[in-house]
C-alpha positions in Angstrom: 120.5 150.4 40.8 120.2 151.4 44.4 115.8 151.1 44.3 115.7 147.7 44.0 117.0 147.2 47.4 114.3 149.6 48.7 111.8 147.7 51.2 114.7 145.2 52.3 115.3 144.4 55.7 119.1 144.3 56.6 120.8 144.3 59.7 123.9 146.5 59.2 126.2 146.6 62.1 128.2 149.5 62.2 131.8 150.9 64.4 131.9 149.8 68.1 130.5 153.1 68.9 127.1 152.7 66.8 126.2 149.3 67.5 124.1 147.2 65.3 120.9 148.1 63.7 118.6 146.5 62.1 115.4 147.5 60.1 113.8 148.3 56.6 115.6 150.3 53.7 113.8 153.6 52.5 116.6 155.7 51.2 119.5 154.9 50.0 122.5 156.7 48.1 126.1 156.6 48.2 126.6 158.7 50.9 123.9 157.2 53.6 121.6 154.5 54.3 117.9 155.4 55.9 116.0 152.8 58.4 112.4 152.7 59.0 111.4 150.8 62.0 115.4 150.5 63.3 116.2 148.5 66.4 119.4 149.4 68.0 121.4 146.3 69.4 117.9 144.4 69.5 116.0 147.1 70.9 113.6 149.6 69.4 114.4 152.9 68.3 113.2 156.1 69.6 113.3 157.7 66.2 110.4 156.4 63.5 113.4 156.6 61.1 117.8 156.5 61.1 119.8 157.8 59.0 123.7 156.0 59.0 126.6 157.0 57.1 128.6 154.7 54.8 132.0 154.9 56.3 130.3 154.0 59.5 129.0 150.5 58.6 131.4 147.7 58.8 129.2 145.3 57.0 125.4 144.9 55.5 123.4 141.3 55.7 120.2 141.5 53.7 117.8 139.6 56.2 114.6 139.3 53.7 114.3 141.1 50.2 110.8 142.7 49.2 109.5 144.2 46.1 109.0 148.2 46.4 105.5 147.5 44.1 104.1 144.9 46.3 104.7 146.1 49.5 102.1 148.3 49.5 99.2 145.4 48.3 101.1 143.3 51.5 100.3 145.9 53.2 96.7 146.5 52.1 96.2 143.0 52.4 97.2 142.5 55.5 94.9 145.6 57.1 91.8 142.9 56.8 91.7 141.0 59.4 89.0 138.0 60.2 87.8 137.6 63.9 85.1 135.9 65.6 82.2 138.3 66.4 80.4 137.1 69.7 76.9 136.3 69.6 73.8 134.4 71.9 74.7 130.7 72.2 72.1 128.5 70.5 71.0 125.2 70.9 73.1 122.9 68.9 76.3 125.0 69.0 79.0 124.7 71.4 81.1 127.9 70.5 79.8 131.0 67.9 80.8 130.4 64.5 79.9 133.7 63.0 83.0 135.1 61.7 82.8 138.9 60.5 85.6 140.9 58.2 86.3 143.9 59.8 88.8 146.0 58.7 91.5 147.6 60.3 91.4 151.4 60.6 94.6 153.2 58.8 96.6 155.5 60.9 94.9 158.5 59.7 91.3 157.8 60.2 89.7 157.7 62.7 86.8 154.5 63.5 82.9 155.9 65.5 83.1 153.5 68.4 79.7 151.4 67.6 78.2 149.3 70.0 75.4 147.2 69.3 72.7 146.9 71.1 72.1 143.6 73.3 68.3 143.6 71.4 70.2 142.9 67.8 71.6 139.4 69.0 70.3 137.5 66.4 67.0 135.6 67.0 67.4 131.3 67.6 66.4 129.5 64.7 63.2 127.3 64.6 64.3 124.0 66.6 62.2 121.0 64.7 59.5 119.2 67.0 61.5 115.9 67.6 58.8 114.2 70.2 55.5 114.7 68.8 54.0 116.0 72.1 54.8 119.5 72.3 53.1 122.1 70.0 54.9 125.4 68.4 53.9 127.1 71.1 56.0 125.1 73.6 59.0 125.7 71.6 58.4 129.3 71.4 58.0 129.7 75.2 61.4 127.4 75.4 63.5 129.8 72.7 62.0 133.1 74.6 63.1 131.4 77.9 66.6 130.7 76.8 67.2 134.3 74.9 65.7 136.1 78.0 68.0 134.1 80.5 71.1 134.7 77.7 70.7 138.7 77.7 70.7 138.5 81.2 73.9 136.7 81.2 75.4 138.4 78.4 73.8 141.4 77.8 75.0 143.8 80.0 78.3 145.6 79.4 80.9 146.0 80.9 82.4 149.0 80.5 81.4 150.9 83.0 82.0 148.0 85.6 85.5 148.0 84.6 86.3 151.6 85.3 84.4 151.6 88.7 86.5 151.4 92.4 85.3 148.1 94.3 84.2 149.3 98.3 85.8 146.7 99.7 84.9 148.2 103.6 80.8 148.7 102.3 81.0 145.3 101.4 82.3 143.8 104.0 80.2 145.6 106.2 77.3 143.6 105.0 79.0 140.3 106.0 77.7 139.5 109.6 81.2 137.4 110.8 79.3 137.0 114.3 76.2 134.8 113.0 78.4 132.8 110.6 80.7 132.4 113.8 77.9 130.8 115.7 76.4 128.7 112.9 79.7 127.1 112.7 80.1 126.4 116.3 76.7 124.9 116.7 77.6 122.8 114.2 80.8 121.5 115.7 80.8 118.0 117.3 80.1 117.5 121.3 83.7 116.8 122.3 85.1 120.1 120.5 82.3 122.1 122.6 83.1 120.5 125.6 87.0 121.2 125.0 86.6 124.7 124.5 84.4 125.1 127.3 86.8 123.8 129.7 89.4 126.0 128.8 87.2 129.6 128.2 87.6 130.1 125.3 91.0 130.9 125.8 93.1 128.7 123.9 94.5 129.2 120.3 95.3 126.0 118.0 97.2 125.7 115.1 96.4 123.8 112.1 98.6 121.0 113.1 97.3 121.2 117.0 94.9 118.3 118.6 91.8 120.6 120.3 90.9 117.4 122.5 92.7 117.5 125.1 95.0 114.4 125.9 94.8 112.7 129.2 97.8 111.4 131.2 99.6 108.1 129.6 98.1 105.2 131.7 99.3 102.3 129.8 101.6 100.7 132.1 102.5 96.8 132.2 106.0 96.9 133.8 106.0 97.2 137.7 109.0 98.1 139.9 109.6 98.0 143.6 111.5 100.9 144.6 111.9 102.7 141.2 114.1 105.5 139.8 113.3 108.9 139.6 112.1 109.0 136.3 109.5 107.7 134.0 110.1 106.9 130.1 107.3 106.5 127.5 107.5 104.4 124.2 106.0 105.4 120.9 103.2 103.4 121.6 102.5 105.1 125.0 103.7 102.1 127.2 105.1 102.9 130.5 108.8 102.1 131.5 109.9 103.0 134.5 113.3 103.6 135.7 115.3 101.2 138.4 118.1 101.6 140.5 121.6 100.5 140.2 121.2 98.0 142.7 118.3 96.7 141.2 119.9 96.3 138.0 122.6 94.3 139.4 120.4 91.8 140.5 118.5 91.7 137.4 121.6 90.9 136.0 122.6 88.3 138.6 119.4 87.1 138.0 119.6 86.4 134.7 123.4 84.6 135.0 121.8 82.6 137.3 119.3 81.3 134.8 122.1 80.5 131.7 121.4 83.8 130.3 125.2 84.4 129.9 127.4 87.6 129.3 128.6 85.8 125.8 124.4 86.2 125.0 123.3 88.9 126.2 126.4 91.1 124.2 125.7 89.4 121.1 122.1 91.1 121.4 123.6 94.5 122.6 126.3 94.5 119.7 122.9 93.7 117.5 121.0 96.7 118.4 124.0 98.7 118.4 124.5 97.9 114.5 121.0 98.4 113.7 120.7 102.1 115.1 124.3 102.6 113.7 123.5 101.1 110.2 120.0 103.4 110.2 122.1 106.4 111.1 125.2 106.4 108.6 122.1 106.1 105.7 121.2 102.7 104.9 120.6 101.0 102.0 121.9 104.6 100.4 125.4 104.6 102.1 126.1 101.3 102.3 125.8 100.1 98.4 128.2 98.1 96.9 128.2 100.3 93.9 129.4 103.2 96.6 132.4 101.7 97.6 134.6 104.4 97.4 132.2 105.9 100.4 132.1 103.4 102.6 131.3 105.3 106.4 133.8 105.3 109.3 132.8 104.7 112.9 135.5 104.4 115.7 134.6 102.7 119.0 136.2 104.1 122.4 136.3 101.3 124.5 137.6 100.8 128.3 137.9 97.9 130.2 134.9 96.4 131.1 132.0 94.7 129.9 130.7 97.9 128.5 134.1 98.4 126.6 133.3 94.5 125.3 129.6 95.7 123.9 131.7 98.4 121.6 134.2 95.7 120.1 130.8 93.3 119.4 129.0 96.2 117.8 132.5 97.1 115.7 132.9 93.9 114.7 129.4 93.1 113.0 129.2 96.8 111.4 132.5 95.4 109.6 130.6 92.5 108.2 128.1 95.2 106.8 131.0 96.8 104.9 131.4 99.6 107.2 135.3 101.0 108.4 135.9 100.7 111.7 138.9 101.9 114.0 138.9 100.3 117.9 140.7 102.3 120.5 141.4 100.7 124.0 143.5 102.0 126.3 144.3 98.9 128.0 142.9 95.1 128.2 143.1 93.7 131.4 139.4 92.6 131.4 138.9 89.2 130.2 135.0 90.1 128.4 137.5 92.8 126.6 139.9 90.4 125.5 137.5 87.7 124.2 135.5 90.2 122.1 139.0 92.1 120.6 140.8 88.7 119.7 137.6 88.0 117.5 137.6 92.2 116.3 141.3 91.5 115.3 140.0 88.4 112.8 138.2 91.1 110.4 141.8 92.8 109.7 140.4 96.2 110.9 142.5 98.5 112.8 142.8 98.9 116.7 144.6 101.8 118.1 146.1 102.2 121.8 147.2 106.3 121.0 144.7 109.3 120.1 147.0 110.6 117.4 146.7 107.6 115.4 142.7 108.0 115.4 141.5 109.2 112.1 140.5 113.3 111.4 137.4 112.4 111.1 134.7 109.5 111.9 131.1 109.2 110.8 130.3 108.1 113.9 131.7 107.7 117.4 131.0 104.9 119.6 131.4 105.7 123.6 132.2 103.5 125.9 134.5 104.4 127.7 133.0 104.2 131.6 130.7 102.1 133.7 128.4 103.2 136.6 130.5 104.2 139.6 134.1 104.3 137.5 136.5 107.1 137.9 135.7 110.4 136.7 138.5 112.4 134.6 138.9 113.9 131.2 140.6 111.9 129.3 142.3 113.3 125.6 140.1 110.6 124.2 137.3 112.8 125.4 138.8 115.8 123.7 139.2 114.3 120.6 135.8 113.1 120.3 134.2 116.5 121.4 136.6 117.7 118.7 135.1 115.6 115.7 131.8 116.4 114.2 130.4 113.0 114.1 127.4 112.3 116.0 128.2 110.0 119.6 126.5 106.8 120.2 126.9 105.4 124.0 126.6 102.0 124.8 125.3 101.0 128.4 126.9 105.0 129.7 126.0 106.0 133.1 123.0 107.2 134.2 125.1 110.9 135.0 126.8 110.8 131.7 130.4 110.0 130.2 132.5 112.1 131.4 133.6 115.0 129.0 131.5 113.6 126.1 128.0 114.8 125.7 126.0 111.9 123.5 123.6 112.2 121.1 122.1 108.4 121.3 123.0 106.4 123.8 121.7 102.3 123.8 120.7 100.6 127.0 119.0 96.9 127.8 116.9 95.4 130.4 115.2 98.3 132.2 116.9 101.9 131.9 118.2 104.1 134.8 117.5 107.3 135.5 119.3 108.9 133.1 120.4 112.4 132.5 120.2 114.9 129.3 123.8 114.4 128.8 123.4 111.1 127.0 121.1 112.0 124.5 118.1 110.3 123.1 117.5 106.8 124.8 117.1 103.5 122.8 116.3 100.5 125.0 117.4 96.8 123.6 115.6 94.3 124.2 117.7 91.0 125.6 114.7 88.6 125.1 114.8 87.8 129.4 112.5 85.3 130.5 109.5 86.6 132.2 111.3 84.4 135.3 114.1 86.2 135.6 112.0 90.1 136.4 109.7 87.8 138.8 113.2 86.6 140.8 113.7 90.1 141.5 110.2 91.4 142.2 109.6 93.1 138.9 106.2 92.7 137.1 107.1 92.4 133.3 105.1 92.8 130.0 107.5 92.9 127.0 107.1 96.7 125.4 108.8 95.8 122.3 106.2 94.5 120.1 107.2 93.7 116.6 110.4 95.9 117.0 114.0 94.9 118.6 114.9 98.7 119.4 112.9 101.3 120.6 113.2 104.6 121.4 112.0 106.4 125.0 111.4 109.4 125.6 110.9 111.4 129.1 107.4 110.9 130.7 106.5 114.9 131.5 103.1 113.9 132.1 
């Protein structure tokens, strides 16, 4: 009874000490169950056959059931295996289509490694003469042609190649790096010559390094009489020098003078202030009205002045963008203050006269706290905003920094001081003066801004 379930394959899994096994029946009595070809737990076992006892299996799952008598024919069968024999390509056929039985050698025998020889590729057949100008001779010569450049592509083995060491340091002794050195440079174009030659031969460029070297920025169409310290270049490599205070102050006088008002010129300041701000909380990403439930939070420190007023203005158009926003003065004596914080006080956002009240945590902090030449002490404002990771934007700061605060932007208009590293990155706003109002006060102007409203400077080192 127990032979017909000779040749099954059965995975048996046994006590937790044992495992499972799984593998093909060869004995089996009441006593004991013998594997051939066991895996143990999914992996092969050491032992060509196991033997396990029947009161250590727990339970037996017949996986496939084969007859005893046909096993062996399967088996037989199976030895006979069809590949594709290599052979010369000929004209006419892409791949070789000679397929040759060769039968698999049983364990105990033992197959005379037979090569053939490269002169037994068999011969092309006779190609028809489809033109009716070339004689059998021609297509002769063509066949003897093809199989000659064939057995030198194919012909040789490569046995031997296989088991041989590569000499990497003979070979690369052949290779003359100093010739191929100089064919490449007298190739290179005049200008790359003449920049090497300059600097000897010295210097060392990356990938992402210009070899031509750069000559000082000379675009310059803004003139100043008297200028600041410093020099600031756009993106576009435009000039803008620095002015003094006093010269500001008449700028700015000048431009009263004219009807460009206070009321206009921080409508355009609160404008460029929302367009950085809007482009640094994430744009069209952040501010989604599907993403309302992460709507940013930016909280503007304003004192009382004109540069306190610029804040409020910027404050109160981020709120028409969606944006939270949190207005702390400390007091609002100034009249520009007042004007712009009744109209803040219309969006129904919050404005706070005590640091505890200001939120944990902003997404961005608006400074503007001082003016040029006002009183310098640290404030607890200043603490608390040194305290929050949020990133500090200053509007119209001093050229020697905010007190306490170190910014990481920082927003200016007109013409920019000379300001220091404490306030950041400079972005200068443009306030659309006339071209009259730079000439009252001796300044030769050419707009820099181009198609943009904002741009950024950055330190003129050369």
């Amino acid at each position: 009874m127990s032979e017909q379930f000779l040749g099954c394959t059965v995975s048996i899994k046994c006590v937790d000490d044992l495992g499972s096994y799984q593998g093909q029946i060869v004995a089996l009595n009441g006593q004991s169950v013998t594997l051939a070809k066991a895996f143990c737990n999914g992996v092969p076992h050491s032992s060509s056959h196991v033997t396990l006892r029947a009161k250590d299996i727990l339970n037996v799952d017949i996986v496939s059931v084969e007859d005893p008598s046909t096993a062996q024919k399967d088996v037989q069968a199976q030895s006979k295996v069809t590949v594709k024999k290599p052979i010369a390509k000929r004209a006419g056929r892409s791949v070789s289509e000679c397929s040759v039985p060769i039968v698999q050698p049983q364990p105990a025998q033992v197959m005379p490694n037979v090569k053939k020889a490269p002169s037994e590729v068999q011969p092309y057949a006779e190609l028809p003469n489809t033109n009716g100008k070339a004689g059998p001779g021609t297509s002769r010569t063509s066949r003897k042609k093809m199989s000659e450049r064939d057995e030198q592509a194919f012909g040789t083995p490569i046995d031997q190649s296989l088991h041989q060491e590569f000499d990497f340091e003979k070979n690369l002794a052949l290779f003359n790096k100093e010739a191929v050195w100089q064919e490449i440079n007298s190739k290179k174009p005049e200008v790359v010559q003449q920049s090497q030659n300059r600097s000897g031969n010295k210097a060392r460029y990356r990938h992402d390094e210009n070899v031509i070297e750069s000559e000082p920025t000379a675009l310059r169409q803004i003139a100043v009489p008297g200028g600041g310290s410093k020099e600031y270049v756009t993106d576009d490599g435009l000039v803008i020098p620095s002015i003094t205070l006093d010269l500001q102050r008449q700028l700015i006088g000048a431009a009263d003078r004219l009807g460009i008002s206070w009321e206009r010129r921080v409508e355009l300041l609160g404008r460029a202030g929302t367009e950085i701000i809007l482009q640094l909380l994430g744009g069209a990403h952040r501010l989604n009205p599907n993403n309302a439930h992460q709507r940013p939070t930016v909280v503007a420190l304003c004192g009382p002045h004109r540069s306190g007023a610029a804040g409020i203005n910027c404050v109160r158009q981020l709120s028409s963008h969606g944006v939270k926003t949190v207005v702390y003065v400390e007091s609002s004596d100034d009249i520009s203050l007042l004007q712009e914080l009744s109209l803040y006080k219309l969006t129904g956002h919050k404005v706070e006269t005590e640091v505890k009240k200001l939120p944990p945590v902003a997404d961005l902090i608006i400074v503007a706290l001082y003016e040029e030449k006002s009183p310098r002490d640290v404030t607890p404002v200043a603490k608390w905003a040194n305290g929050n990771r949020a990133s500090i934007l200053a509007i119209e700061p001093p050229s020697s920094g905010t007190p306490g605060i170190i910014s990481k932007y920082s927003l200016v208009s007109g013409l920019p001081l000379s300001h220091c590293a404490e306030n950041g990155r400079l972005y200068l706003c443009n306030l659309a003066l006339p071209s009259k109002v730079f000439c009252d006060v001796g300044i030769t102007y050419r707009s820099p801004f181009g198609p943009k409203f904002v741009i950024p400077l950055h330190l003129n080192s050369s």
